[in-house]
C-alpha positions as CSV (number, residue, x, y, z in Angstrom):
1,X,-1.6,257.7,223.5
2,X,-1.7,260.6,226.1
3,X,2.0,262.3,226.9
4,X,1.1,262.1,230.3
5,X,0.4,258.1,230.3
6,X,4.5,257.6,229.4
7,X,6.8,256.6,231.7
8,X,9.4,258.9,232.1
9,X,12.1,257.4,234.4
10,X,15.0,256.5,232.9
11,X,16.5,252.8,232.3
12,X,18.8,251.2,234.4
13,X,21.6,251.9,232.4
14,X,21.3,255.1,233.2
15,X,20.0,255.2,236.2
16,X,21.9,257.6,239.0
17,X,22.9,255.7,242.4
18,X,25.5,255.8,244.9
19,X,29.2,256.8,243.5
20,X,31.5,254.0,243.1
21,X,33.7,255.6,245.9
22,X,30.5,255.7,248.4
23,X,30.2,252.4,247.3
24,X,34.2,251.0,248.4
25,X,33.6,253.3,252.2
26,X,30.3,251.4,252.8
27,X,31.4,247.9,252.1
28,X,35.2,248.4,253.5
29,X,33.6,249.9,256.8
30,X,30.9,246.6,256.9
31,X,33.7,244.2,256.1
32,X,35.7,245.5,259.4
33,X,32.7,245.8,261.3
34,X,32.5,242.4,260.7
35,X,35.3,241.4,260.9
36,X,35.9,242.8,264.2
37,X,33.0,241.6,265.8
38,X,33.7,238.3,264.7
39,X,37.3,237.9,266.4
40,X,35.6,239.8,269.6
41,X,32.0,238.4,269.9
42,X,32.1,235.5,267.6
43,X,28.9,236.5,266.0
44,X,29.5,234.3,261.8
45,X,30.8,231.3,265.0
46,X,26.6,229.9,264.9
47,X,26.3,230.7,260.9
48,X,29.5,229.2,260.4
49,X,28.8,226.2,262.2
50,X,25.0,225.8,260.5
51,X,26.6,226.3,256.7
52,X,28.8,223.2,257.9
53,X,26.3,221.3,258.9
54,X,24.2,221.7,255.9
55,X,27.3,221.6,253.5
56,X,28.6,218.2,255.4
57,X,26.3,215.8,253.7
58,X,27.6,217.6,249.9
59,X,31.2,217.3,251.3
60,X,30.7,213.3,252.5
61,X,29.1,213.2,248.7
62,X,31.9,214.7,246.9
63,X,34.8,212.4,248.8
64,X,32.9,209.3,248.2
65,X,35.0,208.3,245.2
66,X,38.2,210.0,246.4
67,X,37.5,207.3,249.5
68,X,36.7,204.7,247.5
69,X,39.6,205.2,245.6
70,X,41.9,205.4,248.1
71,X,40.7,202.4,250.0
72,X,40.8,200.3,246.8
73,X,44.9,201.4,246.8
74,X,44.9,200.1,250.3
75,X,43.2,197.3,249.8
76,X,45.6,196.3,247.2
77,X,48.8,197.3,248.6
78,X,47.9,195.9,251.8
79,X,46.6,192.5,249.6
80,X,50.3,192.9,248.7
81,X,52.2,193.4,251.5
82,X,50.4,190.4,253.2
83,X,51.4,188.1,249.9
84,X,55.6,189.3,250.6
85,X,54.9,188.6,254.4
86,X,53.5,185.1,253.4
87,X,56.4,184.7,251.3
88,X,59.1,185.6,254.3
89,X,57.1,184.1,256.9
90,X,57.5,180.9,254.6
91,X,60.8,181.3,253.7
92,X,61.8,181.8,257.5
93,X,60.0,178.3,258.3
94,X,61.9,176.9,256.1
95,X,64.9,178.2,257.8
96,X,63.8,177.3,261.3
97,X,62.2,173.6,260.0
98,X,66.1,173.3,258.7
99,X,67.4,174.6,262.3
100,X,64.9,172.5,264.2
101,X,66.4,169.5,262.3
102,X,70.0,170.5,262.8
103,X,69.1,170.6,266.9
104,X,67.7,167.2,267.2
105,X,70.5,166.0,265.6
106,X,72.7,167.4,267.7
107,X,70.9,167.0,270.6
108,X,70.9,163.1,269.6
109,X,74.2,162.7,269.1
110,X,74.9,164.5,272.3
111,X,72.5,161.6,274.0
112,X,74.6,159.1,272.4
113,X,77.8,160.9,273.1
114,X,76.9,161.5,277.2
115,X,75.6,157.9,277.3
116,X,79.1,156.6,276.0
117,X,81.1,158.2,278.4
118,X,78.3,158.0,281.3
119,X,78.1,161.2,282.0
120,X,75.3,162.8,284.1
121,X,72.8,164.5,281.8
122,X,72.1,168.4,282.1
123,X,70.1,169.1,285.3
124,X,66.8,170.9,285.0
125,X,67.4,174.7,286.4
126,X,64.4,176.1,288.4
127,X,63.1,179.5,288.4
128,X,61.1,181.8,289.9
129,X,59.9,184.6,288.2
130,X,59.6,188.3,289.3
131,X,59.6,192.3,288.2
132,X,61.8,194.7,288.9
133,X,60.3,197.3,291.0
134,X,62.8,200.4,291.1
135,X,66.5,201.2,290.6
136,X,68.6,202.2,293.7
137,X,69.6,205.6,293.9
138,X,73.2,205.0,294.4
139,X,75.2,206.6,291.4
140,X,78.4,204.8,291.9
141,X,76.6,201.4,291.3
142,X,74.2,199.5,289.3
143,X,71.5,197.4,291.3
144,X,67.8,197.3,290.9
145,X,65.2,195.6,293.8
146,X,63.2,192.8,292.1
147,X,59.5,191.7,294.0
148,X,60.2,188.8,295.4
149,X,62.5,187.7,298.2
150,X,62.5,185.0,301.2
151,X,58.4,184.6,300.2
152,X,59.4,182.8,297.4
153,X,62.6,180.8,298.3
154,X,65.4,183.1,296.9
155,X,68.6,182.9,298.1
156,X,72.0,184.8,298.2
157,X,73.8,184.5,294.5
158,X,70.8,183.0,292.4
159,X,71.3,184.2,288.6
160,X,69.2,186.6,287.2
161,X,68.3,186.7,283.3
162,X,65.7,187.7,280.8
163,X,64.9,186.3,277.4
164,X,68.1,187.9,276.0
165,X,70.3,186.5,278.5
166,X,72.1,187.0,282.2
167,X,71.0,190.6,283.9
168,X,73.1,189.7,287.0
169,X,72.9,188.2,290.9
170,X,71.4,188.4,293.9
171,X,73.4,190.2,296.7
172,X,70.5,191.0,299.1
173,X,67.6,189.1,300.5
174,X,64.6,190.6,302.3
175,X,61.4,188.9,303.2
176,X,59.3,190.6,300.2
177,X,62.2,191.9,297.7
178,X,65.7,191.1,297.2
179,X,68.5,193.5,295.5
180,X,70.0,192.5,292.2
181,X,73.4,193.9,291.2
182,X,73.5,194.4,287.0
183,X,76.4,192.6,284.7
184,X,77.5,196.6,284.7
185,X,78.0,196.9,288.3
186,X,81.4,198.0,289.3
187,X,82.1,195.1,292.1
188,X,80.2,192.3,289.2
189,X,82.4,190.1,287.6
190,X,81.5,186.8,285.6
191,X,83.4,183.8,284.1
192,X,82.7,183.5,280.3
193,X,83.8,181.8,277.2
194,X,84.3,182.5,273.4
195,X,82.0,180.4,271.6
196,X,84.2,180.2,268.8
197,X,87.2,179.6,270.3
198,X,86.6,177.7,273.6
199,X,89.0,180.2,275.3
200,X,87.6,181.3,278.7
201,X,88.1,184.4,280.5
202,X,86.4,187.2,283.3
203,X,83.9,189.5,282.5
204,X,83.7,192.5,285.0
205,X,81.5,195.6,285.1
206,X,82.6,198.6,283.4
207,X,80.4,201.9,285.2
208,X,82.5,204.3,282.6
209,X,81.1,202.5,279.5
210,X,78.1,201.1,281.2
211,X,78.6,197.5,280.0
212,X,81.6,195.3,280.1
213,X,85.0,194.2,280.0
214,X,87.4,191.4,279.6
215,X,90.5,191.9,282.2
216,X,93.7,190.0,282.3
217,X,93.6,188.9,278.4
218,X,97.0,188.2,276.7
219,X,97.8,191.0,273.4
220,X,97.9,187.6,271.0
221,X,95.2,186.0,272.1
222,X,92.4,185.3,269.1
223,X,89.4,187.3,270.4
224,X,87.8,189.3,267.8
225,X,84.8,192.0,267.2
226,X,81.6,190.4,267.7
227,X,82.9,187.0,269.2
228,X,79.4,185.6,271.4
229,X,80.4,185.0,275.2
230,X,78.3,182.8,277.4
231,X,78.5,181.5,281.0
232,X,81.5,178.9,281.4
233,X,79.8,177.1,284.3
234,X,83.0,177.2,286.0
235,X,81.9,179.6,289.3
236,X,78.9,177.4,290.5
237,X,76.7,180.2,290.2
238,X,75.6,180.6,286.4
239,X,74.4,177.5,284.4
240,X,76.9,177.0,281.5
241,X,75.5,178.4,278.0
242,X,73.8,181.5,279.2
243,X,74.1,184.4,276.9
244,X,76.3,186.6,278.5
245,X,77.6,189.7,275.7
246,X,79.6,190.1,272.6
247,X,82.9,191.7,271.7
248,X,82.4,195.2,270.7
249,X,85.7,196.4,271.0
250,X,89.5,194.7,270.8
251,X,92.6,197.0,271.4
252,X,95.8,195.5,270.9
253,X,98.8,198.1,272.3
254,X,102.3,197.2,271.7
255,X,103.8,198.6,275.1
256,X,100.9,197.1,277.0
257,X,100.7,192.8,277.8
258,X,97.1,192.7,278.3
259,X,94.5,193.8,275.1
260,X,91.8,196.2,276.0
261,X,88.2,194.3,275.3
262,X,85.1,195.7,275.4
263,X,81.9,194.0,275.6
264,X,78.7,194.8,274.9
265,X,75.9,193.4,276.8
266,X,73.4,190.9,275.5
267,X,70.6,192.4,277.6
268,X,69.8,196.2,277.1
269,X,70.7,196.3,281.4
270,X,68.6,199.9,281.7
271,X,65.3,198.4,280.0
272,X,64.9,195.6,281.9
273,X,61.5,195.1,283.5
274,X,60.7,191.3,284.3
275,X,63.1,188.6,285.3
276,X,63.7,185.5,285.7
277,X,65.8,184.0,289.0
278,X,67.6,181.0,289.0
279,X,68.6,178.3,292.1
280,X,72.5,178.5,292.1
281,X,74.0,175.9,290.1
282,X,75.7,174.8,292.9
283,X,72.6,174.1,294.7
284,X,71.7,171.9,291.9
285,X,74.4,169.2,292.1
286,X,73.8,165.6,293.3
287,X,74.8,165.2,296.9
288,X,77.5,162.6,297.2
289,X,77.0,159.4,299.1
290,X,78.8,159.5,302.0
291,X,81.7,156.6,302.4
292,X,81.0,153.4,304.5
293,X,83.0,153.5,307.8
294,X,85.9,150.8,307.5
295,X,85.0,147.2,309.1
296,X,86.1,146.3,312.4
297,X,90.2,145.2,311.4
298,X,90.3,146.8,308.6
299,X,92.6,150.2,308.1
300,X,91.0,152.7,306.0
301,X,93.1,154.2,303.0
C-alpha cells in the first residue's frame, strides 16, 4: 500500500479541540444569554408551551392509573360514608318515628283533656311573611325595616319570628315597610317562662351583651344554666310556646336580692334575613256576645 494512501489524522481520543476552560466561558455566557432573554423577552415562553403540548398526552398516559387509583379509594370511601349515613339517617327515624308517636299522644290526651274541661282549643295564628331589608343606623338600638307594611295588613305590635324562634315586634308601620325592634333592643322586654319549672318572669334587651336578661328574679329561685324560656302568652302579644332563649348565665350574690341571669337568644338576632309576622294574639280572641238589655220591669244586676 502507498504511504501516501494512509490516513494520517489522528483518532478521536486524541484529537485536539477547544480547552475545557473555553468550553465552561462558552456555555456559562449561553446559559445567561438565555436566561436573560428569557425573563426579558420571553423567547423558551412558545417552546415551552409546544413541549407541553406534545408532552400532555404522555403526562394524561402516565396518571391514568394514579387516577384510576385514586378514584377507586373514592369510590369506596365515599360507598362508605353513604353506608354510615344510611345507618344514622335510620337510626334518627327511628328517633323521630318514636317522637312522632310520643306527640300524638300527647296531643290526644290534650284533646281529651280540653274537651273535659270545655275549654276553647288553640286558635290558628296567621302570618305574613317578609325579608328584612336593612338595619337602622342608630347605634344605641337594635331595629331592622322588614318589606312589607300597611300593603299587607300589618299592624302595630304583631310578633316577629324565624324558624328558631321570636326575633321581636313591630313598632313602626309605613305603607311599603314597617320597623321591627330585635329581642336585644334596649326599650324590648318580653314575658317568658321556664319550661322546666313553670316559673314565669321578664325578659328585657341587654345592648351591653347583645342578647338578654331576666330582671327582678329572687337569689333562691330554681333557674339554672341552659333552662329553655318560651312566650307565657300572658301580654296578648306573643302566642304562648314560642321559643324565646335559654339561660346562659346565673349569678347568685349574697349582698344582692335579685340573681343576675343571662340569656342567650334562641335566634342568632344579627343573621336574620326572612321573617315571619304574626296578627297579635290579642287580635285573635273571640269577641264576646254582648249582654241582652234587661226586660221592661226587670232591674239588671
Amino acid at each position: 500500500m502507498p504511504l501516501g494512501t494512509l490516513d494520517r489524522t489522528p483518532p478521536p481520543f486524541f484529537r485536539q479541540g477547544l480547552s475545557a476552560l473555553t468550553k465552561l466561558a462558552v456555555f456559562s455566557a449561553a446559559a445567561v444569554f438565555l436566561m436573560v432573554a428569557d425573563t426579558r423577552f420571553g423567547v423558551t415562553e412558545p417552546l415551552r408551551a409546544a413541549i407541553a403540548t406534545v408532552l400532555h398526552p404522555t403526562q394524561r398516559l402516565l396518571l391514568a392509573p394514579v387516577e384510576a387509583v385514586q378514584r377507586a379509594g373514592d369510590h369506596l370511601g365515599g360507598l362508605r360514608a353513604a353506608l354510615d349515613r344510611e345507618a344514622a339517617a335510620q337510626a334518627a327515624l327511628a328517633e323521630q318515628s318514636a317522637l312522632a308517636l310520643e306527640a300524638r299522644r300527647l296531643r290526644e290526651e290534650n284533646e281529651r283533656l280540653r274537651g273535659l274541661l270545655d275549654l276553647q282549643p288553640t286558635l290558628p295564628t296567621p302570618s305574613r311573611s317578609a325579608q328584612v331589608l336593612f338595619e337602622q343606623p342608630d347605634p344605641f338600638s337594635r331595629r331592622v325595616v322588614i318589606d312589607a307594611g300597611l300593603n299587607r295588613g300589618l299592624v302595630i305590635a304583631s310578633p316577629v319570628i324565624n324558624e328558631r324562634g321570636v326575633v321581636g315586634q313591630v313598632t313602626r308601620v309605613f305603607p311599603l315597610s314597617a320597623e321591627v325592634t330585635l329581642l336585644s333592643d334596649k326599650d324590648a322586654a318580653i314575658p317568658v317562662m321556664n319550661l322546666r319549672t313553670g316559673q314565669r318572669g321578664v325578659a328585657f334587651g341587654s345592648p351591653s351583651t347583645g342578647g338578654l336578661e331576666m330582671r327582678f328574679v329572687a337569689g333562691n329561685a330554681d333557674i339554672r344554666v341552659d333552662d329553655p324560656l318560651v312566650t307565657s302568652g300572658l301580654d296578648g302579644v306573643y302566642p304562648p310556646g314560642l321559643p324565646v332563649a335559654r339561660v346562659a348565665e346565673v349569678e347568685r350574690r349574697t349582698d344582692a336580692t335579685f340573681a343576675r341571669i343571662g340569656l342567650a337568644s334562641a335566634v342568632a338576632l344579627d343573621a336574620v334575613r326572612h321573617v315571619l309576622v304574626l296578627t297579635p294574639a290579642a287580635q285573635q280572641m273571640p269577641v264576646q256576645p254582648e249582654s241582652a238589655p234587661p226586660a221592661s220591669g226587670e232591674r239588671p244586676r
